[in-house]
Each structure stands twice: as C-alpha cells, then as structure tokens.
C-alpha positions in Angstrom: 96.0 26.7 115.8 93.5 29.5 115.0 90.3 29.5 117.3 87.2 30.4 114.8 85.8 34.0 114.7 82.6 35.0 116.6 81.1 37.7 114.5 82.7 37.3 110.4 81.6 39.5 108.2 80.9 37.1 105.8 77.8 36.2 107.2 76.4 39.0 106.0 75.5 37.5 102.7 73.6 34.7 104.5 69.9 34.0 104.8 69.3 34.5 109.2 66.8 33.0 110.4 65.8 33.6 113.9 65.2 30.8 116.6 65.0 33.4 118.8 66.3 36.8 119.8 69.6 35.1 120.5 69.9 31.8 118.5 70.2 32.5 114.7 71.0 30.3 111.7 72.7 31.9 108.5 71.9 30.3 105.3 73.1 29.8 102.1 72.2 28.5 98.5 74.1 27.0 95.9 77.9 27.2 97.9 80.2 25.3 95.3 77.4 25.1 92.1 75.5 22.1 91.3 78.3 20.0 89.0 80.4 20.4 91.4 78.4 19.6 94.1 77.3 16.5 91.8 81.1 15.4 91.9 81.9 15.9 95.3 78.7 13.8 96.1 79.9 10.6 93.8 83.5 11.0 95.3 82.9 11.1 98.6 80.1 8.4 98.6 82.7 6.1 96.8 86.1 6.7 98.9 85.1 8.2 102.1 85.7 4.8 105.1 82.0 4.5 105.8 80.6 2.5 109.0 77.8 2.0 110.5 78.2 2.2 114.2 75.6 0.8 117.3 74.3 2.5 119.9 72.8 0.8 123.3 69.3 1.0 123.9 68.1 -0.3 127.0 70.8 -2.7 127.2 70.2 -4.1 123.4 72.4 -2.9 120.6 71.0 -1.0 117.7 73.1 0.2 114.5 72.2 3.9 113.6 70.2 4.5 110.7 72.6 5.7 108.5 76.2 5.5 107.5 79.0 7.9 109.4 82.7 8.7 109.0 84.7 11.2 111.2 87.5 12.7 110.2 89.9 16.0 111.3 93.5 17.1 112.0 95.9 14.4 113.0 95.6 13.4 116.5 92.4 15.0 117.1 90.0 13.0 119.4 85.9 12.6 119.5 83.5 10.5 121.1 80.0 10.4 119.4 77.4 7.1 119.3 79.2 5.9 122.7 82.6 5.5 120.8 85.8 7.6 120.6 87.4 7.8 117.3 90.9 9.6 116.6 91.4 11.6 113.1 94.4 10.4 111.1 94.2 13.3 109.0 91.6 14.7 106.0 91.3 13.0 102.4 91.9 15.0 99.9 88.1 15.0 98.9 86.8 17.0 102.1 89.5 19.7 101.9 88.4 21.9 99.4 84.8 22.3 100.8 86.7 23.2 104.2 88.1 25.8 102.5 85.4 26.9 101.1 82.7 26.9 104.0 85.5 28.7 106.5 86.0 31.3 103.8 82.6 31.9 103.4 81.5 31.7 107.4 84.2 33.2 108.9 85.1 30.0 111.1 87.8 27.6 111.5 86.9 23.8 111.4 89.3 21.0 112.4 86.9 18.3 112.0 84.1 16.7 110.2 81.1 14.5 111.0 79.9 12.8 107.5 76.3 11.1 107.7 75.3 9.6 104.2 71.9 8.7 104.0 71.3 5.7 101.7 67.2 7.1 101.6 64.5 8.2 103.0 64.4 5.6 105.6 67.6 6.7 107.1 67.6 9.6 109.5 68.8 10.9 113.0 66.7 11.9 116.4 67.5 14.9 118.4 70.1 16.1 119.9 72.1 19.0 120.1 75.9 19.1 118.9 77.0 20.2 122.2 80.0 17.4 123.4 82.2 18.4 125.9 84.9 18.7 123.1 83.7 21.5 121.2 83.6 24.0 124.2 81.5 26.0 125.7 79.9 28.3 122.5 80.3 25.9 119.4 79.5 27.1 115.7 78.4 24.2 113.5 78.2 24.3 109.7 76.1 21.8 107.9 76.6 21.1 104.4 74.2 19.1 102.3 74.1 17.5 99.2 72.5 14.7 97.3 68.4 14.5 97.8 66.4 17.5 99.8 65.7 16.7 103.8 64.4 18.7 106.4 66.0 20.1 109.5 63.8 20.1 112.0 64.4 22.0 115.5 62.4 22.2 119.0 63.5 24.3 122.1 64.6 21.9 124.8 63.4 21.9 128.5 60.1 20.3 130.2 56.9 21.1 127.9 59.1 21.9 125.0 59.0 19.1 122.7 57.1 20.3 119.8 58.9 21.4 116.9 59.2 24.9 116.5 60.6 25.2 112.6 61.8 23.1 109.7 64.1 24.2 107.3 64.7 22.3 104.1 68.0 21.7 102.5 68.8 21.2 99.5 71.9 20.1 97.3 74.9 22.4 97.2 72.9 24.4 101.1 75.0 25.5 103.9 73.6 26.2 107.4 75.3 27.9 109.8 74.5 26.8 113.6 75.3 29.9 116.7 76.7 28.4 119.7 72.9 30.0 121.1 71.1 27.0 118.6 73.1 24.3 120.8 72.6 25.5 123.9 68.7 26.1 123.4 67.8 23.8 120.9 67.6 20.1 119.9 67.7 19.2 116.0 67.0 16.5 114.0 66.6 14.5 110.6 63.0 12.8 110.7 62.2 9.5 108.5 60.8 10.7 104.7 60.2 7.5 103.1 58.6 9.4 99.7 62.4 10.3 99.1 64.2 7.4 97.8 67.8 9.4 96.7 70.5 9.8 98.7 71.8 12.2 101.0 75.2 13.1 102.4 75.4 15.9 105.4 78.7 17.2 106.4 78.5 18.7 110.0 82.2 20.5 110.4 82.9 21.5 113.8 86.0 22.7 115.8 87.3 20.5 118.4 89.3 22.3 121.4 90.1 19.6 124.0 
C-alpha cells in the first residue's frame, strides 16, 4: 500500500492559506464542476448507509447532530464518536472523487468520513482529526458539496480558544489540511440556522494502524 506524499506538486495550483508559519491549508474551487457535483450530491445522499450515532455526555447519551457513514479499504478499522467501525470496502459512488482529490493533492486516501448535514441546525464542535490511527503527521482533505458552511479554526492550548479564521466552503471546494493544522489547531462546523439546504462533507484520510 502506497503511503501519501509529503510535498506533491500539485498543490501548487491551490489557494494556501497560512495558519501559521508552519500549518497551511491549500484550497481549491470548483474540483469536479457544479453538475457533477449536483449528481454526486443526490447519489450519495440517496445510497450511502447513513446513521446517526450517540455520544456520552456526562453519563447521558446524546445523538450527534448530523448524519455519518465511514467507509475505506476492506478490513480497515476506525474508532470515532466512541465506536469502532470496520470498512467492507467503497461504493462505487465515492470512488471517482478519490481519484480525483489524490490526483489533484498528491495524497493517498484509504478512507472516508461522510457527514451530511440535513440543515443549518446540524453541525460539529471542535476537534482535531488527530486519532491514533492516522499516525503521527496526517493530511486531511475535505470535500464539500450541497449548501455553503463555514470552517472555523482556533489554536489549541490554555488561553487559546478564540477563533482565529473562518473559511467558507462552498459546493464542488476542496481543503487540504497539513499534518501542522492537527497538531496545532482545533476546527469546527458552527450551527447556521439562516441556511436551510443541505450539506454533505467528505473528510478522506489515510489510516496506517
């Protein structure tokens, strides 16, 4: 299995944007074009397995607010939400967009994390992607598509919870995550209630244990 590449030229023709001197995001607009965007957005909201999972909040279970589905290479194994799920392989929606966002980032991905957000009501707190089983220097690309959300990220560490940038994503964007934006940032999706249309984000990542 091929690791994924550090430094790809590809990333070249990406919008960076500086979090700071080490942690960069690379952007980019319009990936696939908007049909096709359009129809990869109606398939995979109609056939991907979607659940909503809980979470445990001081001892009281909670679902998440949104939908999820994980999937990846055969075998694969990942525990997010407090729950360990085990790929069974990709559909055949979600393959051509791998192929795609590797070409165009350099990076292989093994795996994907799909959130759909039914509206603006749906949304996810910080964290950082940053599990034991993506290693030590994870790249994460984010995919969006459907209605417009912000990204919102804050350095982490005592006295560092303010937000520090948002970046708004549009239908058909790509974001690009350094291994430097996990280990020094938290990101999340706030609550927009004014935005009533949906929203599906696929975060690929490569697993290595």
């Amino acid at each position: 299995m091929r690791l994924p590449t550090t430094e790809p030229e590809a990333r070249q023709a990406a919008t960076i944007i500086d979090l700071d001197s080490n942690a960069q995001l690379y952007r980019w607009t319009g990936l696939i074009g908007q049909v096709q965007a359009g129809l990869l957005l109606a398939t995979l909201s109609q056939t991907l397995d979607w659940q909503q999972p809980k979470i445990t909040v001081y001892g009281r279970q909670h679902p998440v607010p949104r939908l999820t589905a994980w999937h990846g290479d055969a075998g694969l194994r990942y525990r997010y939400s407090g729950h360990t799920h085990t790929a069974t392989g990709w559909p055949a929606a979600l393959l051509p967009i791998k192929t795609a966002i590797e070409h165009v980032t350099g990076n292989t991905f093994n795996s994907v994390l799909a959130n759909l957000y039914r509206d603006g009501d749906d949304c996810m707190g910080y964290h950082s992607d940053n599990e034991p089983e993506l290693g030590h220097a994870p790249w994460v690309a984010s995919y969006n598509l459907g209605a417009s959300r912000e990204l919102t990220f804050r350095p982490k560490g005592p006295g560092s919870q303010r937000q520090c940038l948002s970046v708004a994503l549009h239908h058909d964007d790509l974001l690009l995550m350094s291994p430097q934006v996990q280990a020094g940032f938290e990101h999340a999706l706030p609550r927009r209630r004014n935005r009533p249309n949906p929203r599906i984000n696929l975060t690929f990542r490569f697993i290595v244990a």
